[in-house]
C-alpha positions as CSV (number, residue, x, y, z in Angstrom):
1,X,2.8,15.2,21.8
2,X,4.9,13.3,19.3
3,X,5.4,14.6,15.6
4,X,3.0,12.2,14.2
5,X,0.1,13.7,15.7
6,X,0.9,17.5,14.7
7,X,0.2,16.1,10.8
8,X,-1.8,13.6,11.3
9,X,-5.4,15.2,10.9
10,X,-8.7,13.5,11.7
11,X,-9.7,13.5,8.2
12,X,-6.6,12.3,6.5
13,X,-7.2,8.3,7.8
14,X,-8.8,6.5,5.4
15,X,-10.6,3.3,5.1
16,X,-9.8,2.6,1.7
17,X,-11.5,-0.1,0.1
18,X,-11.4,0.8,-3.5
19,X,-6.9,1.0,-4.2
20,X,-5.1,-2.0,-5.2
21,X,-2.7,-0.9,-6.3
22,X,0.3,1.3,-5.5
23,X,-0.1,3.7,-7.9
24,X,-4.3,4.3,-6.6
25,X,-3.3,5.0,-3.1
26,X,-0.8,7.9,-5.0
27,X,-3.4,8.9,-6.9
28,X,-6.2,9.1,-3.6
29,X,-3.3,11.1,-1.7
30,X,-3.5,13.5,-4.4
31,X,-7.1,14.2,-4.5
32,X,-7.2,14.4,-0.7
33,X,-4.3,16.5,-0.3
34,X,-5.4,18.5,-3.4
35,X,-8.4,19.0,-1.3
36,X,-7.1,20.5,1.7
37,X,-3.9,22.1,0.7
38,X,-4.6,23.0,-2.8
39,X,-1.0,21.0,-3.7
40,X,-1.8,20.3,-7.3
41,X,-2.7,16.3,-7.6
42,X,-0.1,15.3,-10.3
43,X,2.8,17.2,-7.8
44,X,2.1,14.8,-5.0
45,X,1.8,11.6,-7.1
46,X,4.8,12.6,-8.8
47,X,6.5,13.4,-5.5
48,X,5.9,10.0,-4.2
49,X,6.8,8.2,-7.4
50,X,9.9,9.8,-7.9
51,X,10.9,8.4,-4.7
52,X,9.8,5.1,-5.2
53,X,11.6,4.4,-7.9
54,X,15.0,4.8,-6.3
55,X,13.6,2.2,-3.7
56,X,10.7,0.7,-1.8
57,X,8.9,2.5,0.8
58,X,7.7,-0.8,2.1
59,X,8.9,-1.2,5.5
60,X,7.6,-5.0,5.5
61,X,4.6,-6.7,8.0
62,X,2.3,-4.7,5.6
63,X,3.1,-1.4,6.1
64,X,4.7,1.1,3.5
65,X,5.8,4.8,3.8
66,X,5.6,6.8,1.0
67,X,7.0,10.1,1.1
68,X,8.3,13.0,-1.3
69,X,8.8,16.6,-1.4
70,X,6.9,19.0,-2.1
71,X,7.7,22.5,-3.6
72,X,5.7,25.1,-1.6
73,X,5.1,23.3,1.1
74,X,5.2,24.9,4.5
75,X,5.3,22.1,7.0
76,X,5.1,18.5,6.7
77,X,1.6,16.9,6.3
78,X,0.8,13.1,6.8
79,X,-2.5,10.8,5.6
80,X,-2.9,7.4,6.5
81,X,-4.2,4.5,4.4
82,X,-5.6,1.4,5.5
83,X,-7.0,-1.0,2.0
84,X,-8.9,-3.4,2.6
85,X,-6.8,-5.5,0.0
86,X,-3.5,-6.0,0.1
87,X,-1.3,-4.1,-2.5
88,X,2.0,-5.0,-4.0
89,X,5.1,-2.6,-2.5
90,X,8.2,-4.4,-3.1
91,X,8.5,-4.7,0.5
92,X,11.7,-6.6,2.0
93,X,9.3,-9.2,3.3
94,X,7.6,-9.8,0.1
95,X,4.1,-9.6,1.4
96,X,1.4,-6.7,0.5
97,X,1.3,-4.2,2.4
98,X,-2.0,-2.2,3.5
99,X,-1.3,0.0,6.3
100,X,-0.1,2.7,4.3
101,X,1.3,6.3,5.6
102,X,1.7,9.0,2.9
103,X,4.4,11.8,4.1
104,X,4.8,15.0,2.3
105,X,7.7,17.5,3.4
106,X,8.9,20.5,2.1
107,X,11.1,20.6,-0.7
108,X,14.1,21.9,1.4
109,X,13.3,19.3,4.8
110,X,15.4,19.5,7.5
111,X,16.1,17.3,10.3
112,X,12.4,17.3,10.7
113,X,11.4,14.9,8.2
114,X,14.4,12.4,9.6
115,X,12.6,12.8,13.0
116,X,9.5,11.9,11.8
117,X,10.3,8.8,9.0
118,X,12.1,7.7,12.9
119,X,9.2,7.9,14.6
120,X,6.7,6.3,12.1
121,X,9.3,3.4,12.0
122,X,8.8,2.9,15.7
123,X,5.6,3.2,15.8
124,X,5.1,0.6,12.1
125,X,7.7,-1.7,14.3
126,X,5.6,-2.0,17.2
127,X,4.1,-5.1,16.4
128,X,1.0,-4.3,18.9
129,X,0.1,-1.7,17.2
130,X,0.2,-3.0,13.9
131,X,-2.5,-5.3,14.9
132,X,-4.8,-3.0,16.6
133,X,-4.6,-1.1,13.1
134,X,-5.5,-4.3,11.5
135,X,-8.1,-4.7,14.1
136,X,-9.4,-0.8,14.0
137,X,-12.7,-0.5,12.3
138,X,-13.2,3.0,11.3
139,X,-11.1,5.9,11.1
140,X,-12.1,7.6,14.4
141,X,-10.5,4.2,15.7
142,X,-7.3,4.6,14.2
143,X,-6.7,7.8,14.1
144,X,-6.9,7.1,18.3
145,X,-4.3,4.8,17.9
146,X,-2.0,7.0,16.6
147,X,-2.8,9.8,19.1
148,X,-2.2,7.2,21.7
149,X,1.1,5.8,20.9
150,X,3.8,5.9,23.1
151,X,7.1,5.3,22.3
């Protein structure tokens, strides 16, 4: 089983077709992990701002990963984020990015986090399976892609 799938829940891919900008898909991962971990919002979009501002988590061919720490976090959770219009991330390739993978970690992350910012860069660089996540239409769909995918 790779790391992706242990925090990668069902109900954290989202069609989103309402963000459209960087700072909404911050805000939706929020509310959803808000939701289901009781994180307070405003600590996970300030989490992943914090780290975008020292750089980019665009990868490039229209995928980003955010990612920040998280005080009181127990294990590392993941959502995933596919707009329907492409937003703005500063990526290296210049274009907008809308396959979008939000990871939180602990505030003290170990090798863990490493591991799996390794594996979702495979994964993102795997140019198949960028397009069938372009080509997935609902979020049973994709989240099959991702339990799928091999290395």
């Amino acid at each position: 089983m790779s790391l992706i799938n242990k925090i990668l829940p069902p109900d954290n891919v989202v069609l989103d077709a309402e963000s459209t900008s960087k700072k909404r898909v911050f805000e939706r991962a929020g509310i959803l992990f808000e939701n289901q971990l009781q994180i307070a919002r405003a600590q996970v979009f300030d989490s992943l701002f914090s780290r975008e501002k020292l750089g980019s988590t665009g990868l490039g061919h229209g995928v980003a990963i955010p990612h920040g720490r998280v005080k009181g976090l127990r294990d590392a959770v993941g959502a995933f984020f596919k707009t329907q219009n492409g937003i703005a991330f500063d990526a290296p390739d210049g274009q907008p990015v809308n396959l979008i993978f939000v990871l939180l970690v602990p505030e003290r992350a170990t090798d863990l986090h490493l591991q799996i910012l390794g594996e979702l860069a495979q994964m993102f660089g795997d140019r198949s399976f960028r397009e069938n996540l372009q080509g997935a239409g609902d979020a049973a769909a994709i989240h099959q892609l991702f339990t799928n995918w091999k290395a």
